[in-house]
N, C-alpha and C positions, 0 to 999 in steps of 0.2 A: 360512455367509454368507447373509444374505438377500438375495432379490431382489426385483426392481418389476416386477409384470404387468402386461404390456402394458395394460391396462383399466385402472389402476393409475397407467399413465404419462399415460395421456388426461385421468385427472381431475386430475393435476397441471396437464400446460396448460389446465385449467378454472381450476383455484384462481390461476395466473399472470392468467388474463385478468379475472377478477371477484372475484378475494379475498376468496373464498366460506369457507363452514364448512369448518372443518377435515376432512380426510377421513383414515381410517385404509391404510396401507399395509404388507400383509403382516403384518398384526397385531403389527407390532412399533413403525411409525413414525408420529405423526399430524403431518399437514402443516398447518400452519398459516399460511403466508402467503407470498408468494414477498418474496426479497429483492436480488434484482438478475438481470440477463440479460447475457449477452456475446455477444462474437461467435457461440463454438461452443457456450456452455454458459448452462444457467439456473440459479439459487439459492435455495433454499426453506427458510425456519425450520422444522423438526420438533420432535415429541415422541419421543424413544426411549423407548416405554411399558418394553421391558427394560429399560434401565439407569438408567431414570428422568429424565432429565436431557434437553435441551434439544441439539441439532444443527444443523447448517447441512446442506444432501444440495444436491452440482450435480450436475447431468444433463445429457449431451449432448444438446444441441436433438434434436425430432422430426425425423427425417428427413435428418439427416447421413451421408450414408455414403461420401464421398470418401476415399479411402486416406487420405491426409494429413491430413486430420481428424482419423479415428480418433488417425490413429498420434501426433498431435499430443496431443490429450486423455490419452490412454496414457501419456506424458511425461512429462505435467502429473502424475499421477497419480504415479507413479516419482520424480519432482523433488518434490514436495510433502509425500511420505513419506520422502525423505532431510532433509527441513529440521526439522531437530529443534532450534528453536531459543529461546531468549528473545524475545517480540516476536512468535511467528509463530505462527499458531491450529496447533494439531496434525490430523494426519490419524488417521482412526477406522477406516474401513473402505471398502472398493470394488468393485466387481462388474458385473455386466451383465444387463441387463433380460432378459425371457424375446423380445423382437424388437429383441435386439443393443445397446440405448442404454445405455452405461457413463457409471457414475454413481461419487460417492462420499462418505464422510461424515466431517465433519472440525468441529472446536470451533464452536461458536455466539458469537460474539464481541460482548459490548452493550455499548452505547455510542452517540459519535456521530461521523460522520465530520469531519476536517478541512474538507472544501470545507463543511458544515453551518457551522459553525464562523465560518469564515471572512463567509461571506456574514452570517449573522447579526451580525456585528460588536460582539458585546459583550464578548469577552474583551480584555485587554490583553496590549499587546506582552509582557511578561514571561513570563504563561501563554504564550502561541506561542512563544516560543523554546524555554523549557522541551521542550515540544511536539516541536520540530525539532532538536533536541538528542539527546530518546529516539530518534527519528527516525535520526538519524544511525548512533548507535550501534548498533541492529539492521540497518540497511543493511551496520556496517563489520564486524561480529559474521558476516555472509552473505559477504561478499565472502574472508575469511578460510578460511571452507571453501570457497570457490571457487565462489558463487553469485553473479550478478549478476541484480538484479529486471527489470530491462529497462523496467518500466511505472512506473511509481514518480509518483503525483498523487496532491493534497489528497482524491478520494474511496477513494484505497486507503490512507488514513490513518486509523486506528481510537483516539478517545481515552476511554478508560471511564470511571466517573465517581471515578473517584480520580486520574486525570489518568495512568494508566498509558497506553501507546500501542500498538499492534498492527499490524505491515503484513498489509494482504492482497493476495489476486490474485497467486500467483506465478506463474499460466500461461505466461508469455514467458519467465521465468528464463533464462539462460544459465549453463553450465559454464564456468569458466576454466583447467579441469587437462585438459579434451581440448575444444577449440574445435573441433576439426575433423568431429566429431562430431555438432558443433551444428547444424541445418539454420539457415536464413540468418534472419536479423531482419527480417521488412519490415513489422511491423508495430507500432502503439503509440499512445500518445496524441498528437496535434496538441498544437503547445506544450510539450510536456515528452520530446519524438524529439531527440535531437543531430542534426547535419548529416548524420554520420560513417554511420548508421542508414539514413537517407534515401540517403541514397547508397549501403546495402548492402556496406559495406565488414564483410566479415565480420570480418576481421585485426583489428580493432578496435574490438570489441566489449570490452569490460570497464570498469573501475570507474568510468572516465572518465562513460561513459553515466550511471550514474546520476548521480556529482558537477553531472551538466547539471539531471537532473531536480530534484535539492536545490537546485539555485541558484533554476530559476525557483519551488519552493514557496517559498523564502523569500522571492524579489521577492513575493509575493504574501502572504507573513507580513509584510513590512513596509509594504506597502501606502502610504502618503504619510509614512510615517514621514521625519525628513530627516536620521537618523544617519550620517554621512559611514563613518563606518568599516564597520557591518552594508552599507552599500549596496556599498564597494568589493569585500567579500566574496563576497556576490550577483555583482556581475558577473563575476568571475575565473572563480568555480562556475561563472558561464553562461556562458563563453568558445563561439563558436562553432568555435575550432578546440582538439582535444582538448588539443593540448601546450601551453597558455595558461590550461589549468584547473590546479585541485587536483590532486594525482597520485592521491590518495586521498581518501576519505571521513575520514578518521583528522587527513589536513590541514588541510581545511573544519570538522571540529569544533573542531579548535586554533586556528583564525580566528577564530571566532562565539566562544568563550569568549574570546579576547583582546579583540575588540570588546563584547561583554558587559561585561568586569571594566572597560574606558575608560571606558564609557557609565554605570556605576556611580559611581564615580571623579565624572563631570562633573557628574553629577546631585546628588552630596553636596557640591560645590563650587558648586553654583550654589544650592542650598537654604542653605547655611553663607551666601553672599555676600548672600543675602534677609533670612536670621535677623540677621545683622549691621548694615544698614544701615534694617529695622527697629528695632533696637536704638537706631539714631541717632537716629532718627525721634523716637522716646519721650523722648532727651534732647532 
């Protein structure tokens, strides 16, 4: 297993702060750019000159050393190589710097993020659901082995250009076959946290949390949209109390495709009743 020397780790947070040349790591990795930072950990595109190919390497920030960190990242690390799933980048390798910083390397994912996406506003409603559809499926695909993402937003939404989708960020994950194991949730994104979360209610943590965060992406795939039925959807998803929601993910997909196939349905009725009275026209 290689590792990252401390001198090694320093010109990482160079290349983080100025997006400088590439620099080589341990002769095996070259870093070429950073691609996002978190709380505890930062993200950086490499080269694996060995296996040829292209990686993502997080690294726990300089200078972390609070138990609960570590043990936290550690987790992440253990949770992220159990998710062996469709949808979800794989883990490659992981290890610890020569001054303690635990890192690890896992699929390089291209593409572009949902919140990109979004704000851009050139795709159409059709594509985004599409979108949130794949979306669903590898959320309910995790939930089934007993994973809940806990963090679940438009920028941890990855769509490549064949319109395949990829979640990332599973660092919050929750178990649902030993909850009690789980240390407590109190963290997440503003907007997309359930009540239940906020308020620490450990007991009830599961699928429900996400079904909240699927509601509000799709309030926000639909954006002025004024489809009565996708909207009533959305909000069930976003119920503020969990037992007012979807029980599942599995349920909210069965919604959004029944509101899908309506909206289908109205739209070839109301293009028929144009071609029609068109037709009049001409007589």
């Amino acid at each position: 297993m290689q590792s990252l020397s401390p001198a090694a780790c320093e010109r990482l947070r160079a290349v983080y702060l100025s997006d400088s040349t590439p620099i080589a790591v341990d002769d095996r990795y070259e870093l070429l750019r950073p691609l996002g930072r978190g709380g505890v950990g930062e993200v950086f595109l490499a080269r694996d000159r060995k296996l040829r190919r292209s990686v993502a390497i997080k690294l726990i920030l300089d200078g972390t050393r609070w138990p609960d960190d570590l043990e936290d990242f550690r987790r992440e690390i253990y949770l992220t190589a159990g998710l062996s799933l469709p949808g979800v980048a794989p883990l490659f390798d992981a290890g610890e710097t020569d001054d303690g910083r635990l890192y690890y390397t896992m699929a390089y994912v291209q593409g572009t993020d949902l919140r990109t996406i979004l704000t851009g506003g050139t795709k159409p409603l059709s594509f985004l659901l599409d979108v949130f559809e794949q979306l669903c499926r590898i959320v309910q695909t995790a939930h089934t082995r007993g994973f809940v993402h806990c963090d679940l937003k438009p920028e941890n939404v990855m769509i490549g250009t064949a319109g395949d989708v990829t979640v990332l960020d599973w660092g919050l994950a929750r178990s649902t076959r030993r909850p009690a194991a789980e240390p407590a949730l109190i963290a997440g994104t503003p907007g997309y946290v359930p009540p239940e979360v906020l308020r620490s209610e450990r007991a009830r943590i599961g699928p429900r949390v996400d079904v909240y965060a699927l509601g509000m992406i799709l309030r926000e795939i639909l954006g002025d949209s004024k489809d009565r039925r996708l909207r009533q959807v959305c909000d069930r998803a976003a119920q503020a109390d969990p037992a007012r929601r979807h029980a599942t993910v599995g349920a909210l997909l069965a919604d959004v495709g029944k509101a899908r196939r309506s909206r289908a349905v109205a739209i070839c009725a109301a293009a028929l009743a144009f071609a029609v009275g068109l037709g009049l026209v001409l007589l």
